[in-house]
BALOBA-1460 file (C-alpha; in Angstrom, 3 decimals):
// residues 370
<rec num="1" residu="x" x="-13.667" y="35.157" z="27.926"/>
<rec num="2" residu="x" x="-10.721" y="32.828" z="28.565"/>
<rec num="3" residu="x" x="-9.394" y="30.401" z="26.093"/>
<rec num="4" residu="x" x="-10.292" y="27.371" z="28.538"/>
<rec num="5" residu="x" x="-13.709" y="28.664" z="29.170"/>
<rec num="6" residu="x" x="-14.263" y="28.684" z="25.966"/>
<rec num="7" residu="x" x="-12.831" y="24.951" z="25.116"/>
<rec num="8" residu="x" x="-15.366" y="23.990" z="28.248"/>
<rec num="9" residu="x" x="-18.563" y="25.294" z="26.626"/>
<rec num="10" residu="x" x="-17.480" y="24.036" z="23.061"/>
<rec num="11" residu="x" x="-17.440" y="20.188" z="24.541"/>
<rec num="12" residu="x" x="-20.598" y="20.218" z="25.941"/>
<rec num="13" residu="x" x="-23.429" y="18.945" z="24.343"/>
<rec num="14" residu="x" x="-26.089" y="21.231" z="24.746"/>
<rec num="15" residu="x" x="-28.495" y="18.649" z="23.894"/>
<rec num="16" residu="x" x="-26.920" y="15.877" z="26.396"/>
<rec num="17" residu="x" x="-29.022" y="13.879" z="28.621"/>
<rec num="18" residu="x" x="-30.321" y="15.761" z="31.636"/>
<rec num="19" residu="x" x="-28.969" y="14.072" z="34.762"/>
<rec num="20" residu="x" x="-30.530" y="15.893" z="37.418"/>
<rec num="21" residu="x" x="-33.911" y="17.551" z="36.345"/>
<rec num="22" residu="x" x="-35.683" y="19.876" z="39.461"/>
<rec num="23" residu="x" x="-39.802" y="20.523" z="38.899"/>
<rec num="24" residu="x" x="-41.156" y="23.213" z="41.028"/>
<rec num="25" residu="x" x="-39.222" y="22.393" z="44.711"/>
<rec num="26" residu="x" x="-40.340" y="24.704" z="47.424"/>
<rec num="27" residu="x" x="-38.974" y="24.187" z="50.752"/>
<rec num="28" residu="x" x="-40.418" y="25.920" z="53.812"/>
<rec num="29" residu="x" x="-38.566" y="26.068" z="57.013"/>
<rec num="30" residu="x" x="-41.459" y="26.450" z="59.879"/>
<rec num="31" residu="x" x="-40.840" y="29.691" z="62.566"/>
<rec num="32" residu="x" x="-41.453" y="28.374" z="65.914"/>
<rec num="33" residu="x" x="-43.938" y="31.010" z="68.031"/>
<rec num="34" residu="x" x="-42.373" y="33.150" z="70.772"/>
<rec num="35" residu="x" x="-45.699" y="32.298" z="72.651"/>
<rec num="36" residu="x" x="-46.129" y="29.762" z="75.124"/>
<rec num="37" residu="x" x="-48.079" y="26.983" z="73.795"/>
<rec num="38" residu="x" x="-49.310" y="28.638" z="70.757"/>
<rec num="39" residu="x" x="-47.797" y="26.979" z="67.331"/>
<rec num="40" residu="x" x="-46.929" y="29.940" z="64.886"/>
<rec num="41" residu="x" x="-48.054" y="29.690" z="60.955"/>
<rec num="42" residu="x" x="-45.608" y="31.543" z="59.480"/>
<rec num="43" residu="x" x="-42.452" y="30.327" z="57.434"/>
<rec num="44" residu="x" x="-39.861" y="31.313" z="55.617"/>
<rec num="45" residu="x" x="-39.915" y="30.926" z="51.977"/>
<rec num="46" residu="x" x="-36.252" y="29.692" z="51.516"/>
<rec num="47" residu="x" x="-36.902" y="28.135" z="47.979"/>
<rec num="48" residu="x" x="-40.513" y="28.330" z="46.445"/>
<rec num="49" residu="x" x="-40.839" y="26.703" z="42.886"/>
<rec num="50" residu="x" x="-38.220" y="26.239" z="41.508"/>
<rec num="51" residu="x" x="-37.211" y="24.463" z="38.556"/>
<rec num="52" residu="x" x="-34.226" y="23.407" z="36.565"/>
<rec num="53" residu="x" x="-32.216" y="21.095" z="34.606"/>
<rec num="54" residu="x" x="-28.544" y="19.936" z="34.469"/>
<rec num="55" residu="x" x="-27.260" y="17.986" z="31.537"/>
<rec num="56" residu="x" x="-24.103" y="15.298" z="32.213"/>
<rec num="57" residu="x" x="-20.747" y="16.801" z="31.598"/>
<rec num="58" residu="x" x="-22.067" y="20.509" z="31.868"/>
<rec num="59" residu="x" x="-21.274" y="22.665" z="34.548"/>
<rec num="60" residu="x" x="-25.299" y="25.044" z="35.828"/>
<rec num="61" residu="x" x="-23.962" y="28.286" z="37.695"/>
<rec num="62" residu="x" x="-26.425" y="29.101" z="40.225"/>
<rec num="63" residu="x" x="-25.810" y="33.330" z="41.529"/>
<rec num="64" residu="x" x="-27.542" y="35.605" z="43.469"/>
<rec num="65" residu="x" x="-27.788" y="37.869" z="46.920"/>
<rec num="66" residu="x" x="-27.409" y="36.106" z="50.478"/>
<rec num="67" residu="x" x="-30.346" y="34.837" z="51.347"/>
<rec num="68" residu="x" x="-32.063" y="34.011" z="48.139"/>
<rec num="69" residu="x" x="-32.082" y="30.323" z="48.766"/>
<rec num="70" residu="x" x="-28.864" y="29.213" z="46.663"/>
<rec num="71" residu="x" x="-27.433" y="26.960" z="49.061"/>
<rec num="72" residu="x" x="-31.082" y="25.580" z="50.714"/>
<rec num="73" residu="x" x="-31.903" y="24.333" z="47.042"/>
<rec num="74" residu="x" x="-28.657" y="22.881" z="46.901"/>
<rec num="75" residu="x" x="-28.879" y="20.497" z="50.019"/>
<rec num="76" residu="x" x="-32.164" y="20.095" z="48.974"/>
<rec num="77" residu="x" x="-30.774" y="18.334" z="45.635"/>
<rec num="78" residu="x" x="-28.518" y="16.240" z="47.672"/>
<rec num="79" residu="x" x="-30.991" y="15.462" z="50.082"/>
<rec num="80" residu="x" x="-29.565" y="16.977" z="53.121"/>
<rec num="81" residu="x" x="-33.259" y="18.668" z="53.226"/>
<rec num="82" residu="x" x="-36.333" y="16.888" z="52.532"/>
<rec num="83" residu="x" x="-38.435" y="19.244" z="49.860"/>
<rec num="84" residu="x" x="-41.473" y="20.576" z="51.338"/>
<rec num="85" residu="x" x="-43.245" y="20.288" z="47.990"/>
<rec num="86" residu="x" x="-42.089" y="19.331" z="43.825"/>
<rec num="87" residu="x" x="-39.969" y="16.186" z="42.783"/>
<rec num="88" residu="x" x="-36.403" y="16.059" z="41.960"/>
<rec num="89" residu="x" x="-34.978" y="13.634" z="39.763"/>
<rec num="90" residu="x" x="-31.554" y="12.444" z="39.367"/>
<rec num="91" residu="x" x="-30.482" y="10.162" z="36.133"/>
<rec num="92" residu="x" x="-33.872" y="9.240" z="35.696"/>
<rec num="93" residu="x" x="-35.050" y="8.180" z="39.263"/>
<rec num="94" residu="x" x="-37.358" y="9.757" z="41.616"/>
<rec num="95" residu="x" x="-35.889" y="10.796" z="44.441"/>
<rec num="96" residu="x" x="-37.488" y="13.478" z="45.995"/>
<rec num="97" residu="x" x="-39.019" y="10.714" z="48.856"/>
<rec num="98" residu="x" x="-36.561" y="7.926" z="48.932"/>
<rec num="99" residu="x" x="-35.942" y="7.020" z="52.639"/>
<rec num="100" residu="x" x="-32.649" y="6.553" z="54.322"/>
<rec num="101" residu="x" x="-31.836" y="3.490" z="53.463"/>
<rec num="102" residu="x" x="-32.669" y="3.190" z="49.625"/>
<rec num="103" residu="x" x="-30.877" y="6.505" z="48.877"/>
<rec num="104" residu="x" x="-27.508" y="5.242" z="50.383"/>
<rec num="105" residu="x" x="-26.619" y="4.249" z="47.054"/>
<rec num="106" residu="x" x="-27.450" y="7.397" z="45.325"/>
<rec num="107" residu="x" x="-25.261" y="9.117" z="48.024"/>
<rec num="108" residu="x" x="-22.213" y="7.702" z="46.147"/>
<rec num="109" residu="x" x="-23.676" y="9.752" z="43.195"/>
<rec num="110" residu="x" x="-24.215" y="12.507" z="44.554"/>
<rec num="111" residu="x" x="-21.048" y="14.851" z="46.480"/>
<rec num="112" residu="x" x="-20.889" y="18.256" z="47.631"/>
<rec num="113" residu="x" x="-17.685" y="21.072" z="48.413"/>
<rec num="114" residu="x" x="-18.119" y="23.067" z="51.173"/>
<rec num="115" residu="x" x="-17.755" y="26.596" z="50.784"/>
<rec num="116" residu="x" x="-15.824" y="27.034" z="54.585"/>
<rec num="117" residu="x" x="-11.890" y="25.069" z="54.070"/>
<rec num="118" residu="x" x="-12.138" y="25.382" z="57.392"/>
<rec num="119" residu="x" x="-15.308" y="24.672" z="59.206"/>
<rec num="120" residu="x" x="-16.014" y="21.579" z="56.613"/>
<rec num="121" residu="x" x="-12.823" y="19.330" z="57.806"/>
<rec num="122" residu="x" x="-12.907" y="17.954" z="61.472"/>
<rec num="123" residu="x" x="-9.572" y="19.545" z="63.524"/>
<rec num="124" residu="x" x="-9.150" y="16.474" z="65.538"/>
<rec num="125" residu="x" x="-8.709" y="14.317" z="62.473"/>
<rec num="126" residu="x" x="-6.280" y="13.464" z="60.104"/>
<rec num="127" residu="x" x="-6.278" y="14.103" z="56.508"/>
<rec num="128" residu="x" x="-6.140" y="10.291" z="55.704"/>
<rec num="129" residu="x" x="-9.044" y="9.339" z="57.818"/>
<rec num="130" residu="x" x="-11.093" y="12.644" z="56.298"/>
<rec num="131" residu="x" x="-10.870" y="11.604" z="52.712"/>
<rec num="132" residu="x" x="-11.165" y="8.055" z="53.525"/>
<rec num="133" residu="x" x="-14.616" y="8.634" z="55.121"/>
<rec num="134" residu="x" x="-16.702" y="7.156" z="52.261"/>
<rec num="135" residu="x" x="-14.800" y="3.978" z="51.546"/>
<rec num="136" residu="x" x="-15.595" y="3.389" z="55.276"/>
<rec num="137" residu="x" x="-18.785" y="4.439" z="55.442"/>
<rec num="138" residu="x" x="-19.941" y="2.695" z="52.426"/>
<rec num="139" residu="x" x="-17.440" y="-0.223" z="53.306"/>
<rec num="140" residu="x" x="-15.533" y="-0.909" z="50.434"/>
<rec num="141" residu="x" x="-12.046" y="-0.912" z="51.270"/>
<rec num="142" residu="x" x="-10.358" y="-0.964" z="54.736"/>
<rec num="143" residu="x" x="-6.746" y="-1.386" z="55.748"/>
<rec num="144" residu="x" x="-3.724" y="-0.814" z="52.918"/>
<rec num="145" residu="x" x="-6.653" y="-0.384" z="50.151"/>
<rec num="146" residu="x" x="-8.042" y="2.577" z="51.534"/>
<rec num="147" residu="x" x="-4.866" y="4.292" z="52.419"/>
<rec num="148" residu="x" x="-3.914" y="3.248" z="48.645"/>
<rec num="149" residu="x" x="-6.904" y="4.988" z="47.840"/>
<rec num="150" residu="x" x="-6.771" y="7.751" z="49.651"/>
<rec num="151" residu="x" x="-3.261" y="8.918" z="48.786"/>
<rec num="152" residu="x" x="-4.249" y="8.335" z="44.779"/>
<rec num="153" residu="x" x="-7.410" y="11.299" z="45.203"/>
<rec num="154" residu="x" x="-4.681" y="13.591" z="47.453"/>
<rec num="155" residu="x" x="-2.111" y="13.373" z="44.195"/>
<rec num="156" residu="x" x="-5.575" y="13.486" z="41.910"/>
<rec num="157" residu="x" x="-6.180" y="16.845" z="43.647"/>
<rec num="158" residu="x" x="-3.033" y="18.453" z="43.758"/>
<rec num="159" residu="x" x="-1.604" y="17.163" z="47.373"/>
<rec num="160" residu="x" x="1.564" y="15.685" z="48.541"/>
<rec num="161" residu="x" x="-0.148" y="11.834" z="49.413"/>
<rec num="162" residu="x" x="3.188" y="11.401" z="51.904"/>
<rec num="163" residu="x" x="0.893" y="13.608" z="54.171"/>
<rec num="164" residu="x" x="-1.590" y="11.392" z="54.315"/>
<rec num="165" residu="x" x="-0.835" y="11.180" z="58.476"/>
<rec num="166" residu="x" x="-1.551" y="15.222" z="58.860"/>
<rec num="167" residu="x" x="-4.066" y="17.565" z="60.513"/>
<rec num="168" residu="x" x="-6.325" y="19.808" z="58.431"/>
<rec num="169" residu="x" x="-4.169" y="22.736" z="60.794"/>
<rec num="170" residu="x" x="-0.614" y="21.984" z="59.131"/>
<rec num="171" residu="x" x="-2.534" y="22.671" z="55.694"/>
<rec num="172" residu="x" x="-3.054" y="26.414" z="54.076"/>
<rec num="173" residu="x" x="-6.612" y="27.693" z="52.465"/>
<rec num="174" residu="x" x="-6.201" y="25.865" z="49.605"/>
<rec num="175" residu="x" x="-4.690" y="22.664" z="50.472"/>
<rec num="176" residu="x" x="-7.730" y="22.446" z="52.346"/>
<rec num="177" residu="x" x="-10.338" y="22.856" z="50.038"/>
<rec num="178" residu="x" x="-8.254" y="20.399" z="47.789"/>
<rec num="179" residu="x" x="-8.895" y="18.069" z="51.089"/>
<rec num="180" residu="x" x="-12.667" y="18.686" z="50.223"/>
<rec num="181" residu="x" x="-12.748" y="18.096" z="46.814"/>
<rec num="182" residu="x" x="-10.985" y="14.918" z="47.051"/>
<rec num="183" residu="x" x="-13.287" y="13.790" z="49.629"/>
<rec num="184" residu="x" x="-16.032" y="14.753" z="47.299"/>
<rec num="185" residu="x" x="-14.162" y="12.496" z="44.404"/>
<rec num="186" residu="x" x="-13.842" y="9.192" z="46.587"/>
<rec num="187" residu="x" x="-16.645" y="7.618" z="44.329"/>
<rec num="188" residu="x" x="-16.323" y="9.459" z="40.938"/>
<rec num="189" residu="x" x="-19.709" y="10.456" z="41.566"/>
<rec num="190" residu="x" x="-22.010" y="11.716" z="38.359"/>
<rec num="191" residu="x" x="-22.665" y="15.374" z="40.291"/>
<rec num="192" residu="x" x="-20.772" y="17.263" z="42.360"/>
<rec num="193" residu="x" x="-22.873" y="20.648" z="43.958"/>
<rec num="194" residu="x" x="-19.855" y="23.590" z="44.288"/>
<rec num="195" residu="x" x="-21.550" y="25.654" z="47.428"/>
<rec num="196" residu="x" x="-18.976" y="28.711" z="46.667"/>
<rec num="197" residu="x" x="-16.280" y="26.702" z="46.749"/>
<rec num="198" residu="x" x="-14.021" y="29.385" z="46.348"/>
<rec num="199" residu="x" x="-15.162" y="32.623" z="48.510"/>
<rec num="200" residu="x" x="-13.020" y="31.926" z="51.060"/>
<rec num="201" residu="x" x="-9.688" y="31.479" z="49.408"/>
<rec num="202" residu="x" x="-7.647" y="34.738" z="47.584"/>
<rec num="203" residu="x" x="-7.615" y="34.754" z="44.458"/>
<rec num="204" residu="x" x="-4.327" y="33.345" z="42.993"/>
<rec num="205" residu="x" x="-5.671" y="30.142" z="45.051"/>
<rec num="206" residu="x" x="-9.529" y="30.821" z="43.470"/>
<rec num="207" residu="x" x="-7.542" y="30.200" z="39.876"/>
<rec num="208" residu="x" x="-5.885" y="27.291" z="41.193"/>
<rec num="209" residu="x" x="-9.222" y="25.304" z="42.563"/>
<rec num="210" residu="x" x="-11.433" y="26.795" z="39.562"/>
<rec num="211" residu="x" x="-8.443" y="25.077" z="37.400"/>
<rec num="212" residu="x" x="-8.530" y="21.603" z="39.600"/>
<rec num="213" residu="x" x="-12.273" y="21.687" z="39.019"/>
<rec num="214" residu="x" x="-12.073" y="22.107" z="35.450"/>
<rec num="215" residu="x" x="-9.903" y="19.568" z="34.973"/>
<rec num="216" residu="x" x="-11.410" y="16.784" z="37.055"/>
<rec num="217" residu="x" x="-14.710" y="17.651" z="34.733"/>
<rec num="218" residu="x" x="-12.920" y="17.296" z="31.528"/>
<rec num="219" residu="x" x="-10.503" y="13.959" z="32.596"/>
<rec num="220" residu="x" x="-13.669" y="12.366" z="34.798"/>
<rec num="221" residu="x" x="-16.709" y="13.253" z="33.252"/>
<rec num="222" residu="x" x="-18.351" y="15.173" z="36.151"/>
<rec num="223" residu="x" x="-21.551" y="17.794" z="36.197"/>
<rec num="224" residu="x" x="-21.681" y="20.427" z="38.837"/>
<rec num="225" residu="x" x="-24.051" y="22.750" z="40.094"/>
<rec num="226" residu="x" x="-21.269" y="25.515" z="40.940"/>
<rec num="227" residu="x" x="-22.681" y="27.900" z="43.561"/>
<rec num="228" residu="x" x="-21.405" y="31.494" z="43.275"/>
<rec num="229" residu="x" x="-21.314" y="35.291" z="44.050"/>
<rec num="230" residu="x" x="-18.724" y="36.352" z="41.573"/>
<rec num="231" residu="x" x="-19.921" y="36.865" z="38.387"/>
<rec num="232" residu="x" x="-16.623" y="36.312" z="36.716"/>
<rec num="233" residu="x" x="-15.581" y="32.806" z="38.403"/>
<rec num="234" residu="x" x="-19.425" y="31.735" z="37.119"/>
<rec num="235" residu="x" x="-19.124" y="32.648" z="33.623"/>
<rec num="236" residu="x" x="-15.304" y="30.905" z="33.733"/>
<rec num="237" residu="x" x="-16.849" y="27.941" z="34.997"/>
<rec num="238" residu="x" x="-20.313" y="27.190" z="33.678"/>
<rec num="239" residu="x" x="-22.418" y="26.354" z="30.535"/>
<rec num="240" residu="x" x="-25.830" y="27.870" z="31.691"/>
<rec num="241" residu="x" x="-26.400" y="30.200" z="34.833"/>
<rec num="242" residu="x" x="-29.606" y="30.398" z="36.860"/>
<rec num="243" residu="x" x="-29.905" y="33.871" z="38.563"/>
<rec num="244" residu="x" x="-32.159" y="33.494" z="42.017"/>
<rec num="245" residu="x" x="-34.065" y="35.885" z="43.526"/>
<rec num="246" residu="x" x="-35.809" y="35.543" z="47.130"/>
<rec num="247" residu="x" x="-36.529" y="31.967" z="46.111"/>
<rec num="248" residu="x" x="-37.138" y="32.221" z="42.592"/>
<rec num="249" residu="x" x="-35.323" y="31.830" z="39.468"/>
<rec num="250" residu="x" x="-35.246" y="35.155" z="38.066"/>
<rec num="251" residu="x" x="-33.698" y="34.185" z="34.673"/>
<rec num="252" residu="x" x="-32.070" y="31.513" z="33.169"/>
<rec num="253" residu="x" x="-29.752" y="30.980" z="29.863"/>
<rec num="254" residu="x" x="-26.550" y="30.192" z="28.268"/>
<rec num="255" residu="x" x="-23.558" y="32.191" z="29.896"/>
<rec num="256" residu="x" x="-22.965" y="33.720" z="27.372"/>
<rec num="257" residu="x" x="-26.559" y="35.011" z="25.969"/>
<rec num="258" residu="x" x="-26.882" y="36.208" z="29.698"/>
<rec num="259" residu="x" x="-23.877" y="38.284" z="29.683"/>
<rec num="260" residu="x" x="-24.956" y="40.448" z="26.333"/>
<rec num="261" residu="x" x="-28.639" y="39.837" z="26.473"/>
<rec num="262" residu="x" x="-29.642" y="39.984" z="30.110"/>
<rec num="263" residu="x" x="-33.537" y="39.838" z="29.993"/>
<rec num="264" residu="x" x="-34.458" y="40.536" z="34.120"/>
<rec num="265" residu="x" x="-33.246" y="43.743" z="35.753"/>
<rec num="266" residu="x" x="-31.810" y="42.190" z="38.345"/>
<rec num="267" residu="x" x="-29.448" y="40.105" z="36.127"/>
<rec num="268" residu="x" x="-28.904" y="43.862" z="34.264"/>
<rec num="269" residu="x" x="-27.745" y="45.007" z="37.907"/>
<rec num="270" residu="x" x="-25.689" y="41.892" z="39.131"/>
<rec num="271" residu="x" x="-24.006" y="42.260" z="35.635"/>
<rec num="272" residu="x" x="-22.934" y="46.480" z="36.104"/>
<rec num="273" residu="x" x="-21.363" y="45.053" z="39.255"/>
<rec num="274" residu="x" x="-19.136" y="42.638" z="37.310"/>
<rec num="275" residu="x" x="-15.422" y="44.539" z="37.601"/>
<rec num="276" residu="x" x="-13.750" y="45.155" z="34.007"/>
<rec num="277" residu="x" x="-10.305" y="44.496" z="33.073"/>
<rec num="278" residu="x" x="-10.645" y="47.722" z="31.017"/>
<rec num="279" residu="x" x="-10.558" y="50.935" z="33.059"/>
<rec num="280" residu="x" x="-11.793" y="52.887" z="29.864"/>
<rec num="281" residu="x" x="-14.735" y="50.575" z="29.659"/>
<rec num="282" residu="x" x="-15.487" y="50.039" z="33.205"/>
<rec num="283" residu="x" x="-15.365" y="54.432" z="33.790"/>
<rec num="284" residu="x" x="-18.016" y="54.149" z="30.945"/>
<rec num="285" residu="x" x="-20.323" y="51.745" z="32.110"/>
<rec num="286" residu="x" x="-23.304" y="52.770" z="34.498"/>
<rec num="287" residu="x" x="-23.208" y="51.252" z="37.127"/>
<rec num="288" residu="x" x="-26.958" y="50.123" z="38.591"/>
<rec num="289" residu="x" x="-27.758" y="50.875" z="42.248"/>
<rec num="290" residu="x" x="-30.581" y="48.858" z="43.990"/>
<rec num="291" residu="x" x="-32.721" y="50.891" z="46.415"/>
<rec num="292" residu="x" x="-33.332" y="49.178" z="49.740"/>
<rec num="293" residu="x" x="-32.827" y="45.429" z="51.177"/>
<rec num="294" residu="x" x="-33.845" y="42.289" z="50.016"/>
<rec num="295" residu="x" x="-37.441" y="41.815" z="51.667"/>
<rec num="296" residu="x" x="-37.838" y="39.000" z="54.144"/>
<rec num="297" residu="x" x="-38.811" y="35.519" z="53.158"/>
<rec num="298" residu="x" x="-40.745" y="35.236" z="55.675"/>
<rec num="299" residu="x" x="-44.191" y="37.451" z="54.372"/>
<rec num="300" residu="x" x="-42.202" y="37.890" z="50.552"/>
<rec num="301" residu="x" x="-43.654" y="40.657" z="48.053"/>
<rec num="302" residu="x" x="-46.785" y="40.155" z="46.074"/>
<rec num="303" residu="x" x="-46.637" y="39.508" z="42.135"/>
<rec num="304" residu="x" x="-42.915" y="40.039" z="41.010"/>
<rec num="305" residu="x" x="-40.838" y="39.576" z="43.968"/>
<rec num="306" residu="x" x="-38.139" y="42.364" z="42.862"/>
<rec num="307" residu="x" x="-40.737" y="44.442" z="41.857"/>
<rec num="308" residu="x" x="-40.334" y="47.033" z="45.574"/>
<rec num="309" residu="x" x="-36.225" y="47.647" z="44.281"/>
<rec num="310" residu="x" x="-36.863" y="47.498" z="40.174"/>
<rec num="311" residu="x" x="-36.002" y="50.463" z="38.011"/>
<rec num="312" residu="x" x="-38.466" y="49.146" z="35.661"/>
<rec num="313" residu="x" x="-41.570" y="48.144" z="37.852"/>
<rec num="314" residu="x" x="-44.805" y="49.100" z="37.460"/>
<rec num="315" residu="x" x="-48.429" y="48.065" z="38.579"/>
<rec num="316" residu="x" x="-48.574" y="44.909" z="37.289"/>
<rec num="317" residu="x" x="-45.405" y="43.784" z="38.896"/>
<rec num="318" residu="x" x="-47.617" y="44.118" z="42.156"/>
<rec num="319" residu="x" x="-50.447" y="42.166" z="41.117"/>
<rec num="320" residu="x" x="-49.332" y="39.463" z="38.914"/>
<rec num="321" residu="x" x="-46.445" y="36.775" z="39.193"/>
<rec num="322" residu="x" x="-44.398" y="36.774" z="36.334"/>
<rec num="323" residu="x" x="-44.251" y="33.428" z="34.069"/>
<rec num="324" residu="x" x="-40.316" y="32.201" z="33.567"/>
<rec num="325" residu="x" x="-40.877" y="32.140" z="29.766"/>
<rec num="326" residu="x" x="-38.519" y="33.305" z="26.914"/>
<rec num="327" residu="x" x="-38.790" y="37.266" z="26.114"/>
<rec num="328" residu="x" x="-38.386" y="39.773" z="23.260"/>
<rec num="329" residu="x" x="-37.932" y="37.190" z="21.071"/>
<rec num="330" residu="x" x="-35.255" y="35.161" z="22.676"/>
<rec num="331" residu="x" x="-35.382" y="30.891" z="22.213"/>
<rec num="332" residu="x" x="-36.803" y="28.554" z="24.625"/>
<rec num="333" residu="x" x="-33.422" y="28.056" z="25.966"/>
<rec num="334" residu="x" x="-33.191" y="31.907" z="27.485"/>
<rec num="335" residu="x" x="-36.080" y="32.770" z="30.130"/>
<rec num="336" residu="x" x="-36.746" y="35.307" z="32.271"/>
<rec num="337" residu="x" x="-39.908" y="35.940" z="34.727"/>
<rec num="338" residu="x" x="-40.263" y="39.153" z="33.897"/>
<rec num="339" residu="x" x="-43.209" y="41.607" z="32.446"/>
<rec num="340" residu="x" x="-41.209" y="44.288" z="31.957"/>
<rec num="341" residu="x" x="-37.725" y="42.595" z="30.289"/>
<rec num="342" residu="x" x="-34.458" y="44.361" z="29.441"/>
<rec num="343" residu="x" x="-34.164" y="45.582" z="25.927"/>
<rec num="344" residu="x" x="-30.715" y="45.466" z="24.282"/>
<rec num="345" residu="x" x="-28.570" y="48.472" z="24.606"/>
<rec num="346" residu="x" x="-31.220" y="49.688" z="27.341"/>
<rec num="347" residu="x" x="-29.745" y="51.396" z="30.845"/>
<rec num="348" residu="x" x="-32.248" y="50.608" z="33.320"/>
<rec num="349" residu="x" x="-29.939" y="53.250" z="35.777"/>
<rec num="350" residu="x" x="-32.041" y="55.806" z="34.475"/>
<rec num="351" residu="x" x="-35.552" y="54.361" z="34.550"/>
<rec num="352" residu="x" x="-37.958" y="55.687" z="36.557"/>
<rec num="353" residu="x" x="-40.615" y="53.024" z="37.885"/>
<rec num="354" residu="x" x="-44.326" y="54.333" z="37.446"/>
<rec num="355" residu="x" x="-45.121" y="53.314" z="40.873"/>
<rec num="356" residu="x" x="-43.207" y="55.466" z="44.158"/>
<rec num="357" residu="x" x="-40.692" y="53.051" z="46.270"/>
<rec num="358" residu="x" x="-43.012" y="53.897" z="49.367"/>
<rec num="359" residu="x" x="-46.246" y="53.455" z="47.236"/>
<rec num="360" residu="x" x="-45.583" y="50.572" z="46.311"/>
<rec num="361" residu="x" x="-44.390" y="48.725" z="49.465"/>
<rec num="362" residu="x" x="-47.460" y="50.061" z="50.694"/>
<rec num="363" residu="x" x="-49.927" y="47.986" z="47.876"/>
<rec num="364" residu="x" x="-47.842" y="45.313" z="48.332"/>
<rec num="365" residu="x" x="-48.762" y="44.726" z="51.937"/>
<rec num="366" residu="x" x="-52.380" y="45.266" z="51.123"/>
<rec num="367" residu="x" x="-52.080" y="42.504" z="48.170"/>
<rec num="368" residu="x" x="-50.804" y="40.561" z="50.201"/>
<rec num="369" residu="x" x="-53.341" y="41.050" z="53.576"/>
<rec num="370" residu="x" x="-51.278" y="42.643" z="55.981"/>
């Protein structure tokens, strides 16, 4: 672990005041039919119950597979989706229903980074006018203010603010996401959502926006929800990590506790991905191969949703939904929904699961009435 990640976690409080607190959200997108003038009832289970918390001046790393419903609950926090179900509340105000109009003030509050440099900055503006956006839009400066304004976040961020007149296209990778984040920054807002901020840049310029970030949180204050598939960059960054699964939180706990104590299986497997610095270690480690795909969101597995790829899973994984409670001892502050949890020093590579792969897709479907 790096000396700054360290430094990061030690000035948190770990009993701060939650800022953003997230009770059992579900969001359902409706599948339109391919019949003529019949309405379909399925759906697809993007995020289904989840909850969390995020304490001011900490940093929540939120991993998984594609498609497990990372980036849905995120716009669902910053209310680019309404919920379908659950209540979200953000520095002690509900505002899971808040129309429109009475949330404009909480969108100064409230920012997110895109993960595409690219896609997320219009070509056919400039850089000025980009970052500028919210001091329009929310009207509070105009003229020689906002271009004041403007070129202080562009040297906040890292840019040269003498190119305040140029077009996202004369800017590399970086530069560009630095274009985001100072958008993001207009306001100073109290939480900034990170949807993989960093996937699409190499990595010397990963370091250099994972260093911006960390900086802005330790001179301004700020709490993120930092959205990742790299193990590493989330343990570098955050305080606590939330591991999803197919719409659930799978487990949840300080970075650290998760990285020597992981408690789900799937955490165990994301984690024997994780590349070491060591070749020694890394040619020792077993490395933990899931069979098969994710299953679709759409008609999602009965009882333990990972339970048709787990090493570990047997009949009851089928039947019963696993509670997100702490495990094998561990304090309320490390949970995992789990019946079946990983034991210290235990290699789940070479479990075999009491149930067949094919058996058990097979009582799933049955469980579940199709």
């Amino acid at each position: 672990m790096t000396e700054q990640a360290t430094t990061q976690q030690a000035v948190a409080d770990p009993s701060g005041e939650v800022l953003l607190r997230v009770e059992n959200v579900v969001k359902y997108f409706p599948l339109k039919s391919t019949r003529l003038f019949q309405r379909s009832h399925e759906a697809v289970h993007a995020v289904d119950g989840v909850s969390l918390e995020v304490r001011k001046g900490q940093t929540l790393g939120l991993v998984g597979e594609t498609g497990c419903g990372k980036s849905t609950l995120a716009r669902c926090i910053a209310k680019l989706y309404d919920v379908t179900s659950g209540k979200i509340t953000f520095d002690g105000t509900d505002i899971t229903r808040l129309s429109a109009h009475r949330m404009r003030p909480f969108r100064r509050e409230i920012q997110m980074i895109f993960q595409d440099p690219y896609g997320s900055l219009n070509p056919r503006r400039r850089v000025g006018s980009i970052i500028g956006d919210p001091f329009a839009i929310h009207r509070t400066a105009s003229g020689q203010e906002r271009k004041r304004r403007v070129q202080h976040l562009m040297e906040l961020v890292g840019l040269n603010p003498e190119h305040y007149n140029r077009f996202p296209a004369e800017f590399s990778g970086g530069q560009r996401q630095r274009i985001g984040v100072a958008r993001a920054l207009a306001f100073t807002p109290k939480l900034i959502i990170c949807d993989e901020p960093v996937s699409a840049l190499d990595v010397s310029i990963q370091a250099q926006i994972l260093n911006l970030l960390s900086d802005l949180q330790r001179d301004l204050g700020l709490t993120y929800v930092f959205i990742a598939h790299d193990l590493s960059v989330v343990r570098h960054v955050s305080n606590r990590v939330a591991v999803m699964y197919l719409g659930k939180i799978a487990e949840e706990a300080a970075v650290e506790d998760m990285w020597h104590h992981p408690r789900h299986p799937y955490t165990d497997a994301l984690l024997s991905a994780v590349p070491l610095p060591d070749p020694d270690h890394a040619l020792q480690r077993e490395r933990i191969i899931l069979a098969g795909d994710v299953p679709s969101p759409i008609n999602p597995p009965s009882g333990c949703r990972f339970h048709p790829r787990c090493p570990k899973a047997r009949q009851d994984c089928v039947v019963t939904v696993p509670e997100l409670a702490p495990r094998l001892g561990d304090g309320a502050d490390h949970v995992a929904a789990c019946h079946f949890p990983v034991e210290d020093g235990e290699d789940i590579s070479l479990s075999k699961p009491a149930i067949a792969a094919d058996q058990r897709v097979i009582e799933s479907g049955l469980i579940a009435g199709t």
